[in-house]
VMD Tcl script that draws the C-alpha trace (Angstrom):
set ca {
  {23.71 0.91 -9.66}
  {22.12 3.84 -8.06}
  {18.73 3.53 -5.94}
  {16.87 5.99 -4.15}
  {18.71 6.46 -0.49}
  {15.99 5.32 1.16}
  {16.45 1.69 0.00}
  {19.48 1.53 1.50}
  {22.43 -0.79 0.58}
  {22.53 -3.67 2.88}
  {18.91 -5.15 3.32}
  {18.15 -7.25 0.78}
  {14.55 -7.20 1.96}
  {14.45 -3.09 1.35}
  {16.40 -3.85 -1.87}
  {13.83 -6.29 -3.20}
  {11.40 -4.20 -2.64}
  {12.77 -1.05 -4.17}
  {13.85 -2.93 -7.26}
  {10.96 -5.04 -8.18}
  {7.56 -3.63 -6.48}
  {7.84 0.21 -5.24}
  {6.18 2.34 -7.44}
  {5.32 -0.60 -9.90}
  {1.48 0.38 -11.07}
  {-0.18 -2.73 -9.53}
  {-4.31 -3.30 -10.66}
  {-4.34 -6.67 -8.52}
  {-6.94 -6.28 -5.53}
  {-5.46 -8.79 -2.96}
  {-1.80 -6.51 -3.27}
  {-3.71 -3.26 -3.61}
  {-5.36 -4.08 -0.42}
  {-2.43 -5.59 1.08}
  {-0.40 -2.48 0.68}
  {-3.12 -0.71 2.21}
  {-2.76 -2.91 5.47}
  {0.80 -2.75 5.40}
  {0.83 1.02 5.08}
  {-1.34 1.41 7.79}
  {0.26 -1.26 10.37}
  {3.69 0.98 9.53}
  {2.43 3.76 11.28}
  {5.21 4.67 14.10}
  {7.03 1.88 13.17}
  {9.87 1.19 10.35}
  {9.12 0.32 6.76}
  {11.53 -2.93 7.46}
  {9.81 -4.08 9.98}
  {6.74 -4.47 8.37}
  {8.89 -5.91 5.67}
  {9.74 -9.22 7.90}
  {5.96 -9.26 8.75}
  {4.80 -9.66 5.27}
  {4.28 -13.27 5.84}
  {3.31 -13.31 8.69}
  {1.00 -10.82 7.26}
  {-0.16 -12.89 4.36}
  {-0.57 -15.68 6.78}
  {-2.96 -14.04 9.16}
  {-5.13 -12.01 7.29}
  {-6.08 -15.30 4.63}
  {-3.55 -14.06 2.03}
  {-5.26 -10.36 1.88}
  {-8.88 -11.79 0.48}
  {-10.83 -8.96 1.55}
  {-14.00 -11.05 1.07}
  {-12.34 -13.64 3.80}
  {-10.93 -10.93 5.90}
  {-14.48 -9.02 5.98}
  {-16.21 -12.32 8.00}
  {-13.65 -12.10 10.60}
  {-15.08 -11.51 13.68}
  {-14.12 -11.40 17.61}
  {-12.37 -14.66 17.79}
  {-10.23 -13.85 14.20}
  {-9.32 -10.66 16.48}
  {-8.49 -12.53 19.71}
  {-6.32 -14.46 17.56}
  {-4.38 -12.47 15.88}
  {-3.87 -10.06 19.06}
  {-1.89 -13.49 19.91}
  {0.03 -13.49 16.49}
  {3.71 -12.30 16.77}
  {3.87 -12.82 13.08}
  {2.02 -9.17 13.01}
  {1.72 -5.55 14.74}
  {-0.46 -6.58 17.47}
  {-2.22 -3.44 17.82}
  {-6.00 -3.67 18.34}
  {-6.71 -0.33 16.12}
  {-5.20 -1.59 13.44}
  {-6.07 -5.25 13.35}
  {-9.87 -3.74 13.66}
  {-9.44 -1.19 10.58}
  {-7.93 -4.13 8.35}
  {-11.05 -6.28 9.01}
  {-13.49 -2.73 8.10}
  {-11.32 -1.62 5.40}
  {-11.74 -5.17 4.03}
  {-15.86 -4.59 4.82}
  {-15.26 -1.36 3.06}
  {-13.74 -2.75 -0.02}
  {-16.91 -5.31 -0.40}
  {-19.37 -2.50 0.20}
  {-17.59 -0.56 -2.84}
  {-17.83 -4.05 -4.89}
  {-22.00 -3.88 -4.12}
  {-21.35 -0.30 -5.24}
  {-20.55 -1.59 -9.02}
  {-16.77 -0.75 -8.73}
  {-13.54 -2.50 -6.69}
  {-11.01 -1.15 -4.67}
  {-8.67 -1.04 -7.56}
  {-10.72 1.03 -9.78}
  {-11.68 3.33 -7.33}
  {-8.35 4.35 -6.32}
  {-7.23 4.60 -9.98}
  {-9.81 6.67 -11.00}
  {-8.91 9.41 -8.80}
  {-5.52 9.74 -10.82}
  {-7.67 9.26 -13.99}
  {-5.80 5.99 -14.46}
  {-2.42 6.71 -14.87}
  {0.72 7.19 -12.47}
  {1.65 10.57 -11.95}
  {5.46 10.84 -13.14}
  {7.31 12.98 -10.47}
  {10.90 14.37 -10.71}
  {12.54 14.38 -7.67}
  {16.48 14.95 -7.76}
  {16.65 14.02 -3.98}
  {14.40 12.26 -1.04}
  {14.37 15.38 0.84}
  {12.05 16.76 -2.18}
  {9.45 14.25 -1.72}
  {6.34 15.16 0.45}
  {4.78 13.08 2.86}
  {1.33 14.21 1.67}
  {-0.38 16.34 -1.56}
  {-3.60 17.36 -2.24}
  {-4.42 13.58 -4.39}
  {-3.28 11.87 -1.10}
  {-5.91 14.00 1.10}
  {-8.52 14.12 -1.54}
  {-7.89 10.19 -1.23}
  {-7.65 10.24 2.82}
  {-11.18 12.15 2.78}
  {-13.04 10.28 -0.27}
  {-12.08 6.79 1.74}
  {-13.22 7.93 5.42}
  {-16.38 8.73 4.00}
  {-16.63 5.10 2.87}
  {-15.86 3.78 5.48}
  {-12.40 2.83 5.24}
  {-10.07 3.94 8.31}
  {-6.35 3.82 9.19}
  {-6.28 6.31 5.40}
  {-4.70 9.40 6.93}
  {-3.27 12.01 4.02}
  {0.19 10.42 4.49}
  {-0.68 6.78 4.64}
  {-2.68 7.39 1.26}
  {0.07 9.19 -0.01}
  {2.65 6.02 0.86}
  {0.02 3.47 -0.77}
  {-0.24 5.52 -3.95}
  {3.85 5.18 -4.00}
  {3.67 1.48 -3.37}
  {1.02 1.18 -5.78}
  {2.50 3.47 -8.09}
  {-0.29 5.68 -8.75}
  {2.70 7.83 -8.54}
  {6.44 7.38 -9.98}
  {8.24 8.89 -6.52}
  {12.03 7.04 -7.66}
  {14.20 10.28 -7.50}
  {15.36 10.74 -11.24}
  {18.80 9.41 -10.57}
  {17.86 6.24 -9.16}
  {17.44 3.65 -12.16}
  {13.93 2.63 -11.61}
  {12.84 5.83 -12.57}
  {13.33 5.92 -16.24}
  {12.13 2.29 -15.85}
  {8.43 3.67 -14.52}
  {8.77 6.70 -16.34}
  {8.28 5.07 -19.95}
  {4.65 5.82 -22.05}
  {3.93 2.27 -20.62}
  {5.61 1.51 -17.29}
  {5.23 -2.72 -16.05}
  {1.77 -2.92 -14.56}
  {1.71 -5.38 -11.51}
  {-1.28 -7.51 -11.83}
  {-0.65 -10.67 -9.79}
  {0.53 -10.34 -5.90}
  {2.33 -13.46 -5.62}
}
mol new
graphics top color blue
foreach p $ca { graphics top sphere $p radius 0.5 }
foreach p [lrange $ca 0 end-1] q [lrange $ca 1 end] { graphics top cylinder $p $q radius 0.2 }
display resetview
């Protein structure tokens, strides 16, 4: 069975992944905004090990609930500086807990998370064809529009290329190079949509 290269062949954790949730268009706001914390906590770090955080992850920040997360305040921090289940990195604990405040302002706003993303591919995944990884970018002009439209909402830890790796893991875009067999999967008029996180 051919996969992308970056899945690798030996982790079954990376394998999961690959197989069943990268690039699978997901409208579910607890995963959409867990993906957005996880993309963000992998900055300088490897995709895996945020991997064998997930749970601790899911544990810590009240199963990604942004409406739970948002009311965290100094001693939620102090505690999870303490958590070796996560990246204890003050930065990014912080952003979690704003983006979360962020995602309930947009809420107030008359719109979610989920929609707002989505609406600035129009709704549907944009269906790339790579032939190898080396083609893919780390950033395009969606992800930056993105990076720049969240910032100014308050949202932080949404650099071009983090925005760019949520849209694959959310898959606002279909970034499986066209050999690997999840491609033609995501590729069809009407790919799987992802809709519950658990």
């Amino acid at each position: 069975m051919q996969r992308c290269a970056w899945a690798g062949t030996s982790d079954d954790l990376m394998l999961r992944y690959h197989d069943h949730e990268w690039g699978v268009p997901s409208r579910d706001e607890r995963h959409v905004f867990e993906m957005l914390t996880l993309e963000g906590a992998q900055a300088g770090l490897s995709w895996s090990t945020i991997l064998r955080k997930r749970e601790g992850y899911r544990r810590a920040f009240a199963g990604f609930d942004p409406t739970a997360v948002a009311a965290f305040g100094p001693t939620d921090v102090e505690r999870l500086m303490a958590d070796a289940g996560i990246v204890r990195n003050g930065a990014k604990i912080a952003a979690t807990v704003d983006n979360a405040r962020a995602s309930l302002a947009l809420r107030e706003a008359g719109t979610s998370l989920v929609e707002h993303l989505w609406s600035l591919v129009d709704g549907r995944p944009i269906q790339n064809r790579w032939t190898r990884l080396g083609e893919i970018p780390s950033e395009t002009a969606e992800s930056k529009a993105m990076s720049r439209d969240l910032r100014a909402k308050g949202f932080r830890f949404v650099g071009p290329t983090i925005c760019y790796a949520l849209m694959q893991a959310i898959g606002m875009v279909n970034d499986h190079t066209v050999d690997c067999f999840r491609w033609s999967e995501l590729a069809s008029p009407e790919p799987p949509a992802r809709r519950c996180a658990r």
